[in-house]
Backbone as ProteinMPNN parsed JSONL, in Angstrom:
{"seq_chain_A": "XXXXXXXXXXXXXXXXXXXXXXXXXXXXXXXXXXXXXXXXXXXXXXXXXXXXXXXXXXXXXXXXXXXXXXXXXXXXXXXXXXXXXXXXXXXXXXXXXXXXXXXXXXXXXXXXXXXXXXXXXXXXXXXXXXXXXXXXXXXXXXXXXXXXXXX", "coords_chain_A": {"N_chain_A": [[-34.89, -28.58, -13.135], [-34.286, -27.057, -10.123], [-37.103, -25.733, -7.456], [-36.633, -22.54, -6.386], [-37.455, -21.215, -3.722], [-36.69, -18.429, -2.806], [-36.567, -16.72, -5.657], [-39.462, -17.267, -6.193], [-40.662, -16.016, -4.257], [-40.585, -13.386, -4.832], [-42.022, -10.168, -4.976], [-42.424, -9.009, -7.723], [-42.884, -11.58, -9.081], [-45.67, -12.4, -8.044], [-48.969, -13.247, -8.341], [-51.138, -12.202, -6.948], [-50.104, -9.827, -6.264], [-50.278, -7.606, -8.019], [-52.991, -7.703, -8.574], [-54.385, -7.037, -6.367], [-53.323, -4.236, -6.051], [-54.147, -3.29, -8.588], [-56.664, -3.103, -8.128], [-57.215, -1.626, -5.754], [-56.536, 0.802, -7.095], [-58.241, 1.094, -9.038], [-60.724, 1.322, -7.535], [-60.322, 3.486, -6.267], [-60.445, 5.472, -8.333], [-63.102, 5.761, -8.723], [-64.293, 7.027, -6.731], [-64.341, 10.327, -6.428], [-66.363, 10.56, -7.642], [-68.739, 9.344, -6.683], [-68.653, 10.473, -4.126], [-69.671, 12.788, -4.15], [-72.515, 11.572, -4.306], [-72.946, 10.724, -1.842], [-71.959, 8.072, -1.285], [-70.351, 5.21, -0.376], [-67.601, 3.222, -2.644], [-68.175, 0.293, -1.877], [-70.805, 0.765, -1.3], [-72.157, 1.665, -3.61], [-71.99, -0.827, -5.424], [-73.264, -2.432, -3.943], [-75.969, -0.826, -4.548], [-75.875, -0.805, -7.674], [-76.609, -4.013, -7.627], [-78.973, -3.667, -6.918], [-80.423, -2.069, -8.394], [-80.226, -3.874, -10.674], [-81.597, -5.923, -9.979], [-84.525, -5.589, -8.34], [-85.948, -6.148, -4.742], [-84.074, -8.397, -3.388], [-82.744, -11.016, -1.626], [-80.937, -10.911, 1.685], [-78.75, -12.846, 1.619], [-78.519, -13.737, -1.45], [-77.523, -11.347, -2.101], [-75.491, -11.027, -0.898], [-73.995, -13.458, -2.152], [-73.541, -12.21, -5.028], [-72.064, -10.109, -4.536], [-70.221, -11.369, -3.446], [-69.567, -11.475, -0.961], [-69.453, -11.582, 2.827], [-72.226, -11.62, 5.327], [-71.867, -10.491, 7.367], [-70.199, -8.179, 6.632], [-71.764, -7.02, 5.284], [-73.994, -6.662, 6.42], [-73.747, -3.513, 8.039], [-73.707, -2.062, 6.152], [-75.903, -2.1, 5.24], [-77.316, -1.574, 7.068], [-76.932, 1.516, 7.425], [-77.7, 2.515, 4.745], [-80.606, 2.287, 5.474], [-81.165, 3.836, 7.028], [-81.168, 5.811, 6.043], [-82.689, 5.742, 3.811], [-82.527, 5.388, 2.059], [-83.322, 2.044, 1.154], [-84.597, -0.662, 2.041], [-85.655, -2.828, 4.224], [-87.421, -6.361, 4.643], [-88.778, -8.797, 6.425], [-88.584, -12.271, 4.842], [-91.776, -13.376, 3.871], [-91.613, -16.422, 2.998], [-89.691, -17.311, 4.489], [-88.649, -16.93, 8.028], [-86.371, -16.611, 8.079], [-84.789, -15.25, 6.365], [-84.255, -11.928, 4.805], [-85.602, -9.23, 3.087], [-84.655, -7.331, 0.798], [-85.243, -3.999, -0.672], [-85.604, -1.046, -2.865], [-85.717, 1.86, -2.085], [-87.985, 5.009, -3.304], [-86.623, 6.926, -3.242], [-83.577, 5.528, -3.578], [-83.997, 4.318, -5.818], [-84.122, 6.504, -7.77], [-81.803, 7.702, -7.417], [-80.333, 5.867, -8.82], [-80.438, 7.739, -11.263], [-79.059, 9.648, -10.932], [-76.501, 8.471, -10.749], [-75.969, 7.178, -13.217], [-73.839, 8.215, -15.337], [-71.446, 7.268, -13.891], [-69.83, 4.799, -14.795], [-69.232, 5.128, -17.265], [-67.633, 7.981, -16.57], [-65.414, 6.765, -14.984], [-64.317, 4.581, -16.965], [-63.224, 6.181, -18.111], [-61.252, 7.101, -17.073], [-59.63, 4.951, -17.352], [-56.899, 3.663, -18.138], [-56.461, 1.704, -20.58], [-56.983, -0.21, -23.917], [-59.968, -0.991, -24.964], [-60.825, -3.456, -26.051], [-58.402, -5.122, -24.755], [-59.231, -4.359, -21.905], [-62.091, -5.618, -21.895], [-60.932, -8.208, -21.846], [-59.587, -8.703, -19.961], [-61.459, -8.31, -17.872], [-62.864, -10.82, -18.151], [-61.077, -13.146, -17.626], [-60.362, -12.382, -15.125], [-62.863, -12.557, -13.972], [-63.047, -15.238, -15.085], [-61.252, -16.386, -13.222], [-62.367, -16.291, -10.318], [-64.453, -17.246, -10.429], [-63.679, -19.87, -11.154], [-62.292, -20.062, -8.518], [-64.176, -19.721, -6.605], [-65.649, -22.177, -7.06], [-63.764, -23.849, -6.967], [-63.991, -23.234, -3.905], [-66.353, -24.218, -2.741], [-66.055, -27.133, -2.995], [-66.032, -28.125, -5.257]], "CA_chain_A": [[-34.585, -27.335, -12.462], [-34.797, -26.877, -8.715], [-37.689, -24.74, -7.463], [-35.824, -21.172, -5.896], [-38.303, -19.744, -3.056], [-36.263, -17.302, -3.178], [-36.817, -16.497, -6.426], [-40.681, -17.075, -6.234], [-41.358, -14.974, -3.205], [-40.256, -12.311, -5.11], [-43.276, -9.198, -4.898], [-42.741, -9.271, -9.0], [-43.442, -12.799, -9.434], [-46.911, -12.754, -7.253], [-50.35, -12.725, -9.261], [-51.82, -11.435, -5.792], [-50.554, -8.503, -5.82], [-50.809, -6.606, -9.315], [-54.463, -7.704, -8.615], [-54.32, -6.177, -5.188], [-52.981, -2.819, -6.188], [-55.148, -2.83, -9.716], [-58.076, -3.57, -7.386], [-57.112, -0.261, -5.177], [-56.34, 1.879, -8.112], [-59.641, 1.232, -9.551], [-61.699, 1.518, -6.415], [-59.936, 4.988, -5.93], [-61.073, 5.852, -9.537], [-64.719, 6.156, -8.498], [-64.118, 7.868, -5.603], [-64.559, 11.429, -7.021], [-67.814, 10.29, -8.498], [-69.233, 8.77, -5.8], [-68.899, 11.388, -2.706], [-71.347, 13.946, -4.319], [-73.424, 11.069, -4.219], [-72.514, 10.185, -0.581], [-71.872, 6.38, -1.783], [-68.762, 4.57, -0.768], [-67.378, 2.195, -3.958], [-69.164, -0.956, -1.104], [-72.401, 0.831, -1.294], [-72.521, 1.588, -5.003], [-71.765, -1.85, -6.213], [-74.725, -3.259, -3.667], [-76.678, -0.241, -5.668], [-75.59, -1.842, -8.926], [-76.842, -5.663, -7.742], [-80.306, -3.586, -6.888], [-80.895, -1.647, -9.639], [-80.506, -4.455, -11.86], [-82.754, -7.184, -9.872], [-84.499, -5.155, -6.851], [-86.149, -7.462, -3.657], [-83.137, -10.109, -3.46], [-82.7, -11.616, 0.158], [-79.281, -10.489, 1.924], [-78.022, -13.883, 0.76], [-78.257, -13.087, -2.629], [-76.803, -10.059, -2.249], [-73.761, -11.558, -0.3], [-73.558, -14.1, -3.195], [-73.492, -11.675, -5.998], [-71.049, -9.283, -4.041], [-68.874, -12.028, -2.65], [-69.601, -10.499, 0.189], [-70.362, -12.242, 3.691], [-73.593, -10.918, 5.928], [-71.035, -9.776, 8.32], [-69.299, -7.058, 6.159], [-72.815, -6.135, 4.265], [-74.861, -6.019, 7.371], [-73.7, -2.361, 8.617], [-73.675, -1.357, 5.136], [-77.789, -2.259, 4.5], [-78.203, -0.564, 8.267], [-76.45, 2.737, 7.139], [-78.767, 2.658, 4.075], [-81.403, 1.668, 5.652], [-81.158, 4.893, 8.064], [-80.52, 7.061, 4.422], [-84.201, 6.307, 3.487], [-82.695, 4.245, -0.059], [-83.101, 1.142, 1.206], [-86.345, -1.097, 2.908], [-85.697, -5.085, 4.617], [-88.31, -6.517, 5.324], [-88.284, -10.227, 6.781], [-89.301, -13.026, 3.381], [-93.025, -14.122, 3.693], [-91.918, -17.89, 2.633], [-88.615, -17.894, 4.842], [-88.478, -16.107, 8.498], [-84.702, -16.32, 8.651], [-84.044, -14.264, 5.447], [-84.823, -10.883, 4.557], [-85.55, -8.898, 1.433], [-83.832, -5.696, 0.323], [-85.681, -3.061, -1.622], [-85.083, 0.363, -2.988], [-87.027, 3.112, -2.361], [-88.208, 6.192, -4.155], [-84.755, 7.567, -3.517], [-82.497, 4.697, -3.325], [-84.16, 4.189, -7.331], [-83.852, 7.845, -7.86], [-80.397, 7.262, -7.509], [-79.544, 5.458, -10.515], [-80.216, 8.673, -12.595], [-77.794, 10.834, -10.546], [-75.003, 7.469, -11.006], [-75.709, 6.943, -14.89], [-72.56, 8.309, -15.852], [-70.392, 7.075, -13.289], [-69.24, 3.622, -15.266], [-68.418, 6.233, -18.326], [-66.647, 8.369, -16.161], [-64.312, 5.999, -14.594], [-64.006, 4.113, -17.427], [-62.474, 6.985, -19.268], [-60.003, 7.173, -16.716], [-58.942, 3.434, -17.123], [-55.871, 4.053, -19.707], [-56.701, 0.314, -21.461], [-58.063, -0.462, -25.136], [-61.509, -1.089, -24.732], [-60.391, -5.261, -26.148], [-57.947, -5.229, -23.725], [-60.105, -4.139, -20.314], [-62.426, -6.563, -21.783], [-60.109, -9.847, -21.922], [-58.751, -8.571, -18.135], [-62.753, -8.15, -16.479], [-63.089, -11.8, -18.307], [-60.23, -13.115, -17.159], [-60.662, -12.027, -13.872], [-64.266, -13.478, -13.67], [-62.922, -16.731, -14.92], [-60.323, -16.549, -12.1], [-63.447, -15.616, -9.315], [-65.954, -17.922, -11.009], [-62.718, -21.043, -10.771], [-61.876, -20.076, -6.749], [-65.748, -20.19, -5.905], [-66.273, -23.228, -7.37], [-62.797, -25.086, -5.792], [-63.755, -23.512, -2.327], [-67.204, -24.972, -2.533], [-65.605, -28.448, -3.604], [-67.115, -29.295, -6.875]], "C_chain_A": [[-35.19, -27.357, -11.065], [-35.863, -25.458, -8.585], [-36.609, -23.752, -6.247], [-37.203, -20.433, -5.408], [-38.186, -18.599, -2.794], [-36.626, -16.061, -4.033], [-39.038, -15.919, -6.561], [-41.199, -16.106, -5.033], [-41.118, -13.2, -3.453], [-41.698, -11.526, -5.526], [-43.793, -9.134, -6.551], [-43.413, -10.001, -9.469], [-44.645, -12.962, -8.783], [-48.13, -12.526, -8.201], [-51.228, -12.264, -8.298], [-51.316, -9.992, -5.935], [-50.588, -7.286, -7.273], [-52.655, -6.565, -8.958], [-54.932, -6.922, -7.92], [-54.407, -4.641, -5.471], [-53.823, -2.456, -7.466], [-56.538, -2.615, -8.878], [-58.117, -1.789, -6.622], [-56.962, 0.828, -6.148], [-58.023, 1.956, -8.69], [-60.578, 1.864, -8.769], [-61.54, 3.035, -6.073], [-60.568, 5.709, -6.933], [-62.643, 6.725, -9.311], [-64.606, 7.023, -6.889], [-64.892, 9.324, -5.485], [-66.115, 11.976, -7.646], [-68.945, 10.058, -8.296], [-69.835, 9.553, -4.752], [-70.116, 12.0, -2.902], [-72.777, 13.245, -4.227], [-73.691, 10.588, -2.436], [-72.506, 8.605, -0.409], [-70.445, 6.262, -1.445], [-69.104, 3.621, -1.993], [-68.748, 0.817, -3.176], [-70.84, -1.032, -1.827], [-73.0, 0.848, -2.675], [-72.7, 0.249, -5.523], [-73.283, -2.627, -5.667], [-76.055, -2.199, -4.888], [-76.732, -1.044, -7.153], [-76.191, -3.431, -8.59], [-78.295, -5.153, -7.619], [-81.096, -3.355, -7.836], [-81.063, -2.483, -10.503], [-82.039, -5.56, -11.882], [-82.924, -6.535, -8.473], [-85.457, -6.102, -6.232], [-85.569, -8.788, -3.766], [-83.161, -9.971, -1.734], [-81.253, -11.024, 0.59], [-78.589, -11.523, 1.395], [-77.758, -13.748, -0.402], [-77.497, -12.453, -3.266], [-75.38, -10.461, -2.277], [-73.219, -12.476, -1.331], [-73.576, -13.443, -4.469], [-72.337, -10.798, -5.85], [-69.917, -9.654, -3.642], [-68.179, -11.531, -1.7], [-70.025, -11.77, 1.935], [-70.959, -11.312, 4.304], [-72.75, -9.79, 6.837], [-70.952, -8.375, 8.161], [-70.86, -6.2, 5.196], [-73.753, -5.665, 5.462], [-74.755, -4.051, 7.968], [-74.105, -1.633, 7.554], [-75.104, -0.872, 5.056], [-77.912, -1.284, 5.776], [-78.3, 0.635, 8.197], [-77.427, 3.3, 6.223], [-79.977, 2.826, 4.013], [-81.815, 3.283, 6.248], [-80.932, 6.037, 6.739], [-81.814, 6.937, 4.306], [-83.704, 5.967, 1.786], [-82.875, 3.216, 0.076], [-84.561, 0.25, 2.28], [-85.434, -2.58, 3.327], [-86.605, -4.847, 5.388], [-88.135, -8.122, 5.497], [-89.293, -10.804, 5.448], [-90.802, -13.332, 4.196], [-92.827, -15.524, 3.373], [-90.881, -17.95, 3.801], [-87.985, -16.82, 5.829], [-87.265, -15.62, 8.554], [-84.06, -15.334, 7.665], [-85.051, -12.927, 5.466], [-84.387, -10.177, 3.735], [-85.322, -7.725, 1.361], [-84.524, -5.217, -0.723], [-85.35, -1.729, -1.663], [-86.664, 1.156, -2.397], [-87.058, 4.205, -3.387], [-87.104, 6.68, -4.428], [-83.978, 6.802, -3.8], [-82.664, 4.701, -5.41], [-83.326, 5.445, -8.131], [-82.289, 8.06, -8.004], [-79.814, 7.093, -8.332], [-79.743, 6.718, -11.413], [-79.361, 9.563, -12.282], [-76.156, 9.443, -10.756], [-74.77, 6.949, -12.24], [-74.704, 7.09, -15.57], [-71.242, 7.674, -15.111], [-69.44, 5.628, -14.268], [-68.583, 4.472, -16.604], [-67.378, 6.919, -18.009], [-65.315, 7.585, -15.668], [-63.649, 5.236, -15.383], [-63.12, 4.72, -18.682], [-61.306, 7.62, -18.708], [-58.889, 5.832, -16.273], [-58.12, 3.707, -18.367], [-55.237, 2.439, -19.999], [-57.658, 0.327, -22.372], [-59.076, -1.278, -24.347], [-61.353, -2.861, -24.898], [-59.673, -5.482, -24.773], [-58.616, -5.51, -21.866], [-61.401, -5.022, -20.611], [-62.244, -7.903, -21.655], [-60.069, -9.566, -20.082], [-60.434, -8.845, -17.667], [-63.284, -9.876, -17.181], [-62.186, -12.85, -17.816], [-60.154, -13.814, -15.228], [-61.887, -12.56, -13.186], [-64.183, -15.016, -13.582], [-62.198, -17.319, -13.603], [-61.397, -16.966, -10.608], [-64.406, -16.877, -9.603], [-64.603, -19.571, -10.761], [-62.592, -21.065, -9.037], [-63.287, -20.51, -6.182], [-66.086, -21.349, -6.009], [-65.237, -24.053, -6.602], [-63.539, -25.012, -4.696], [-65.141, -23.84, -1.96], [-66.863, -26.796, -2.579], [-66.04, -29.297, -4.17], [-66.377, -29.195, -7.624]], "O_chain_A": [[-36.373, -27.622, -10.852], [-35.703, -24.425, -9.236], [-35.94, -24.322, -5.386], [-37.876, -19.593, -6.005], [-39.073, -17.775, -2.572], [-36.883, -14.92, -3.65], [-39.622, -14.871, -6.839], [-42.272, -15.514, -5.153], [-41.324, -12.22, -2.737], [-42.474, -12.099, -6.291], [-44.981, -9.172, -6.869], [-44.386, -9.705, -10.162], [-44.898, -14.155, -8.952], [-48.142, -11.467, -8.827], [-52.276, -11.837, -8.784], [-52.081, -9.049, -5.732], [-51.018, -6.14, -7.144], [-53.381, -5.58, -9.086], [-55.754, -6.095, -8.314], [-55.375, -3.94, -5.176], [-54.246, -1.3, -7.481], [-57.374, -1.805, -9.279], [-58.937, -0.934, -6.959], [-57.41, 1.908, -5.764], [-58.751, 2.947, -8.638], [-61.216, 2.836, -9.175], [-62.479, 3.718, -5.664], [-61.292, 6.629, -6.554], [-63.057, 7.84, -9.629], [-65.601, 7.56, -6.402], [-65.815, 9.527, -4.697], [-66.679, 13.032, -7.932], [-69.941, 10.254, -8.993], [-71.018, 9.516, -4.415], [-71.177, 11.929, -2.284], [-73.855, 13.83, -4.118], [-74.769, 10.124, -2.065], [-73.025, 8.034, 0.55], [-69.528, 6.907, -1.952], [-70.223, 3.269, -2.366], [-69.819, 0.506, -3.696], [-71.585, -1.847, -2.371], [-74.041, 0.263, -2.972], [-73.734, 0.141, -6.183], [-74.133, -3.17, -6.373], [-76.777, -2.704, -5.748], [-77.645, -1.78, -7.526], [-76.175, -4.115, -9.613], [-79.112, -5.938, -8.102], [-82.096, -3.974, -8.197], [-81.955, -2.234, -11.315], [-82.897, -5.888, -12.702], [-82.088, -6.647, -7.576], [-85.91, -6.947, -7.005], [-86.09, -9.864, -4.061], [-83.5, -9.08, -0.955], [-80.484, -10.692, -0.312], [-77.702, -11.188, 0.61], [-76.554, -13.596, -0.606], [-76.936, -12.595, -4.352], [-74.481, -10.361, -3.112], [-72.004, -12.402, -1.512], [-73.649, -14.321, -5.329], [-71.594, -10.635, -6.818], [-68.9, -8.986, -3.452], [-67.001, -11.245, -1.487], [-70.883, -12.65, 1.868], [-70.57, -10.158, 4.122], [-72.967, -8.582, 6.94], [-71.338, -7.513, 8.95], [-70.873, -5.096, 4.651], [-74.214, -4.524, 5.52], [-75.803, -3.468, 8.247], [-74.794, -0.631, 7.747], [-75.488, 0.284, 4.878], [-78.55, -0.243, 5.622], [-79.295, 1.207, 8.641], [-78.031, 4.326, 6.536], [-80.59, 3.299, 3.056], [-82.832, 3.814, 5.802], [-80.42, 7.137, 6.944], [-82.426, 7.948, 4.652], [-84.28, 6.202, 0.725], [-82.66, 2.707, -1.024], [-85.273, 0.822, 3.106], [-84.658, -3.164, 2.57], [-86.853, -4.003, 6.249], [-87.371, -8.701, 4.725], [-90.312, -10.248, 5.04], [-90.639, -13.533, 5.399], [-93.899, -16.128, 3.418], [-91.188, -18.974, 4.412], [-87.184, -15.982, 5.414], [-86.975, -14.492, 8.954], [-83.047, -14.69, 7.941], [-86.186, -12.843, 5.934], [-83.199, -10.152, 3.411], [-86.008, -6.992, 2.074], [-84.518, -5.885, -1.757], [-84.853, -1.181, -0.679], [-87.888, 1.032, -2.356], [-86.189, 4.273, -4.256], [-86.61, 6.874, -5.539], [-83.234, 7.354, -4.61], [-81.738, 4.993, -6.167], [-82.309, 5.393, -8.823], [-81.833, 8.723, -8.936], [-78.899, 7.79, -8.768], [-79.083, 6.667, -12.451], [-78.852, 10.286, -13.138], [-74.98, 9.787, -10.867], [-73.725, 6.366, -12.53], [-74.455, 6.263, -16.447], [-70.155, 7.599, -15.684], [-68.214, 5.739, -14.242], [-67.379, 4.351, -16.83], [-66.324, 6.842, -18.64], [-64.216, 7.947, -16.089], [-62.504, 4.941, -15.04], [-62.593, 4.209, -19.671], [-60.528, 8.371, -19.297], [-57.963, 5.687, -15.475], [-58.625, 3.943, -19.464], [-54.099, 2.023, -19.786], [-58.823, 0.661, -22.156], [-58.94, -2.004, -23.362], [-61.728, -3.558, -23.955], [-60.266, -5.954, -23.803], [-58.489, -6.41, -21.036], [-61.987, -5.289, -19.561], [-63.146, -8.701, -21.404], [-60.544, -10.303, -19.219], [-60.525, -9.845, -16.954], [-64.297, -10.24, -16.585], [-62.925, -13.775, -17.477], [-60.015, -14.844, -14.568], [-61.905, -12.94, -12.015], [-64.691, -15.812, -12.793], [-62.456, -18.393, -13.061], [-61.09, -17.946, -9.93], [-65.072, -17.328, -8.672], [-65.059, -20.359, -9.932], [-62.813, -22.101, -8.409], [-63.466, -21.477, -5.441], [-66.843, -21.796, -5.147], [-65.6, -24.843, -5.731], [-63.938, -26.057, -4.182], [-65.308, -23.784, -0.742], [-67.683, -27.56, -2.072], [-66.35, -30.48, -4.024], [-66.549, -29.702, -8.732]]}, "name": "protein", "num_of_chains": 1, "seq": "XXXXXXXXXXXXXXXXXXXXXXXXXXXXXXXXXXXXXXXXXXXXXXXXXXXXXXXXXXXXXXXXXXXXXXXXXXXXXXXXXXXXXXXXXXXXXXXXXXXXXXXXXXXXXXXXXXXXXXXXXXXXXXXXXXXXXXXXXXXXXXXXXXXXXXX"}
């Protein structure tokens, strides 16, 4: 059978963009959940990499977020100027610098405790299901990182 680019350039046939538009539907999700907190989705998720493991380096960060410095730098400055957020340059390594919470930035996580409940009760997928897809999806993320390093 001949390949038909035709055929394949069709918006149906793309695995970019269901991902695309699931990706925006979701992100909109938390939205609602978020404001009262004055968090964009960006800032929450760096919240989420702190809360779990707080003083990581911006590198870290950017490699947990799959994020580059670029697109996180304004973010940490914004934060930084909020009074949730501390960098201070590493003690072993002048070129990096270490991200901590503060009193508030911590404080935080008990006003965002529900948010993964809430949103997740407006994801209309069995609970198996939305777990195969966020595995899935990791394997996909966790395969691209590793090609575009070239190992």
């Amino acid at each position: 059978m001949e390949y038909d680019y035709r055929e394949a350039m069709k918006l149906d046939h793309q695995l970019c963009f269901p991902i695309y538009a699931a990706s925006r539907v979701i992100t909109s999700l938390y939205t609602p959940y978020l404001k009262p907190l004055g968090l964009t989705y960006t800032q929450y998720i760096l919240f989420l990499v702190l809360w779990e493991k707080d003083g990581l380096t911006v590198g870290e960060i950017c490699k947990r977020l799959m994020l580059d410095s670029g697109t996180l730098s304004p973010i940490l400055k914004k934060l930084r100027q909020q009074g949730l957020i501390e960098k201070q340059q590493s003690t072993t390594d002048e070129r990096s610098f270490i991200i901590t919470l503060t009193e508030q930035g911590r404080a935080l996580q008990e006003q965002a405790k529900d948010i993964p409940l809430q949103v997740g009760s407006c994801v209309h997928l069995e609970a198996e299901k939305a777990l195969l897809l966020r595995d899935l999806l990791n394997d996909l993320l966790k395969n691209q990182t590793t090609d575009a390093k070239g190992e």
